[in-house]
C-alpha positions in Angstrom: 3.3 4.8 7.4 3.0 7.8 8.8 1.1 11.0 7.1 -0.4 14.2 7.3 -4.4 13.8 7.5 -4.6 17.0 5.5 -2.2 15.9 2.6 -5.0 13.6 1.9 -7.5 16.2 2.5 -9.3 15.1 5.7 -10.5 16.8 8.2 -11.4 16.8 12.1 -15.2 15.9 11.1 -14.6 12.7 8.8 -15.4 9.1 10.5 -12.8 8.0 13.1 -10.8 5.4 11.4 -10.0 7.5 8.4 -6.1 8.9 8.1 -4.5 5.3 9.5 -3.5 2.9 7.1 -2.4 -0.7 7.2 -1.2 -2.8 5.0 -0.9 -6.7 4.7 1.2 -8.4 2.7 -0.3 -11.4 1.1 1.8 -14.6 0.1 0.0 -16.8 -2.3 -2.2 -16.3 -4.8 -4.2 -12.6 -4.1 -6.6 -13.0 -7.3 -8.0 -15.8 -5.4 -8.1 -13.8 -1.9 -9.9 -10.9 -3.5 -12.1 -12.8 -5.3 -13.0 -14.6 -2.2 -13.7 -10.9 -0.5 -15.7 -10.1 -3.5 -18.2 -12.9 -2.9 -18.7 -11.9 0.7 -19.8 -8.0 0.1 -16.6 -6.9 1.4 -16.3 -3.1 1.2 -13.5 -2.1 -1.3 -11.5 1.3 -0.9 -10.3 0.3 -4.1 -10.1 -2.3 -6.4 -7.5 -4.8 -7.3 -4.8 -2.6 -9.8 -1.5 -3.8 -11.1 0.9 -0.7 -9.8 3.3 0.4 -12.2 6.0 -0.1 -9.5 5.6 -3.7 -9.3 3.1 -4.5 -6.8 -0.7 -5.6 -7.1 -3.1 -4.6 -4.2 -6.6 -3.5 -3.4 -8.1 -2.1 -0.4 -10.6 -2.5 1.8 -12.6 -1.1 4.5 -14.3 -2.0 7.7 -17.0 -0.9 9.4 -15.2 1.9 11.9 -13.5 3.4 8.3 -10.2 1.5 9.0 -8.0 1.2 5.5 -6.8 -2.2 5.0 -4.3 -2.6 1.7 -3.9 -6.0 0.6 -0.6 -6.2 -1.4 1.6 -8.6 -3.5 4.9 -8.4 -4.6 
């Protein structure tokens, strides 16, 4: 997915990996696989949510800034 950096109100000085997105989709169980990032101090973006759309996800973010969402259908 492609967007605008300012839509989501970043600008030139912000860290390097923020404005790009990614997201995985998970097959299996991904109350297991967030749990599993939980015990291993993974930095979350955000935390698992139900969406009202029909998917779960969290996100998380490495150490360049670099969004990962985890989703479920």
């Amino acid at each position: 997915m492609f967007t605008q950096a300012k839509e989501h109100v970043i600008h030139a000085k912000e860290t390097f990996g923020i404005g790009i997105m990614r997201y995985l989709h998970i097959y299996g169980d991904i109350d297991e696989y967030y749990r599993e990032l939980k015990e291993n101090s993974v930095r979350f973006a955000e935390e698992e949510k139900n969406e009202p759309y029909g998917i779960e996800d969290c996100s998380v973010t490495d150490p360049n800034e670099y969004r990962f969402t985890l989703v479920r259908r």
